[in-house]
C-alpha positions as CSV (number, residue, x, y, z in Angstrom):
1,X,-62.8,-5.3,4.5
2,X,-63.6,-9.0,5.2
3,X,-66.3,-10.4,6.1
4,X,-64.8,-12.1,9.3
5,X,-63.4,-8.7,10.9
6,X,-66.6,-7.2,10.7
7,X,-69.1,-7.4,13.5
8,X,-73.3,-6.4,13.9
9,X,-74.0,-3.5,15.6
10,X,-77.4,-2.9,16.6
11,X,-78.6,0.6,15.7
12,X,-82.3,1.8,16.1
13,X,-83.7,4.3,13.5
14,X,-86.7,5.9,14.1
15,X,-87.7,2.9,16.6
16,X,-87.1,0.4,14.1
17,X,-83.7,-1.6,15.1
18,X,-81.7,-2.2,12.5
19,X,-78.7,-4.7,12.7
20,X,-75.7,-3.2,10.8
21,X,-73.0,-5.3,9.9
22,X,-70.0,-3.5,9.7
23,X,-65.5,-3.2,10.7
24,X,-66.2,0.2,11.6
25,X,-66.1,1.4,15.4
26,X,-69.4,1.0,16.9
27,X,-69.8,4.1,18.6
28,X,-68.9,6.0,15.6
29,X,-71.8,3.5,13.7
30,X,-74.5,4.7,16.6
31,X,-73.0,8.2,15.8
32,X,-73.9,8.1,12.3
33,X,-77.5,6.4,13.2
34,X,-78.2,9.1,15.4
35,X,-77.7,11.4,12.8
36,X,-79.8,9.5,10.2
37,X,-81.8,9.5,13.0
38,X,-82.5,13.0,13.8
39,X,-82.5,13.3,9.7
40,X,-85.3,11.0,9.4
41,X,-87.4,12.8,12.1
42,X,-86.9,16.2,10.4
43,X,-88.0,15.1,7.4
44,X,-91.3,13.6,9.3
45,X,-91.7,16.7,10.7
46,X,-91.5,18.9,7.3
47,X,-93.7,15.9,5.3
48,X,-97.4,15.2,6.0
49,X,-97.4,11.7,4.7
50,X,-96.6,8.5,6.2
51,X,-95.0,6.6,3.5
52,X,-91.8,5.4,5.2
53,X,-89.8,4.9,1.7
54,X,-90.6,9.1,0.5
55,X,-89.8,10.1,4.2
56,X,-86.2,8.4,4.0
57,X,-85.9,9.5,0.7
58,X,-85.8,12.8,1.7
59,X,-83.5,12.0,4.4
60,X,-81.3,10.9,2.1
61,X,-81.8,14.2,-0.1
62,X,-81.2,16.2,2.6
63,X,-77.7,14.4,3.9
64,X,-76.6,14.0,0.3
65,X,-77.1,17.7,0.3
66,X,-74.8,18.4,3.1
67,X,-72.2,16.2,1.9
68,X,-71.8,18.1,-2.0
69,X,-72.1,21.5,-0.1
70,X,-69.7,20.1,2.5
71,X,-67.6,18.8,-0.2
72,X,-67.8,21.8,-2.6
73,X,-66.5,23.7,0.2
74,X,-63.2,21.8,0.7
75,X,-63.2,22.7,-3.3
76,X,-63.7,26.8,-2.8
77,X,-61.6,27.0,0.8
78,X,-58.3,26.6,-0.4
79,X,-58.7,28.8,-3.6
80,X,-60.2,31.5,-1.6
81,X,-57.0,31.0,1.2
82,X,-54.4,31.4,-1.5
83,X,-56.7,34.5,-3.1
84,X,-57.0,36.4,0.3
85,X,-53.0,35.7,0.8
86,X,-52.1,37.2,-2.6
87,X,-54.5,40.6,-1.5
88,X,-52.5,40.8,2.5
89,X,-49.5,40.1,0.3
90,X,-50.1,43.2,-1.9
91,X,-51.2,45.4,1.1
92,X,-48.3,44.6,3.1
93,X,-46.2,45.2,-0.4
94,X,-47.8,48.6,-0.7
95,X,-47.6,49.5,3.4
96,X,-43.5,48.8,3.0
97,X,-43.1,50.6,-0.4
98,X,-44.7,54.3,1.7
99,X,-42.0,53.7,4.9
């Protein structure tokens, strides 16, 4: 990613703008600072403290979170597939073998 194909777009987290140089679309960059967004806001909501830095550290807990469980999924779907398969596989096996 070079520097000159990238471009600034302007996100505002929490009403703080926030000018995010990036080569990604920019309504997919507003997407993602909507979500830290909303992120950020829960984890106001769930803290009583108003130190900025442990309320987006929690943010951050909380999306890193979502992403391991997200990705440990992609991990356990396919192996669970291929497991369920190998049991319709057998029933069908079994079904044939009594006609």
């Amino acid at each position: 990613m070079s520097e000159s194909s990238q471009r600034v777009v302007p996100v505002v987290i929490r009403g703080q703008r926030y000018p995010i140089r990036s080569d990604l679309d920019e309504r997919y960059v507003a997407e993602l600072a909507a979500y830290v967004d909303k992120k950020v806001q829960q984890a106001e909501e769930k803290t009583p403290t108003s130190d900025w830095v442990r309320i987006a550290v929690l943010a951050a807990l909380s999306i890193a979170d979502e992403f391991f469980r997200a990705r440990e999924g992609e991990r356990v779907w396919p192996e669970a597939v291929a497991e369920r398969a190998a049991e319709i596989e057998r029933l069908i096996d079994e079904a044939l073998a009594r006609h």
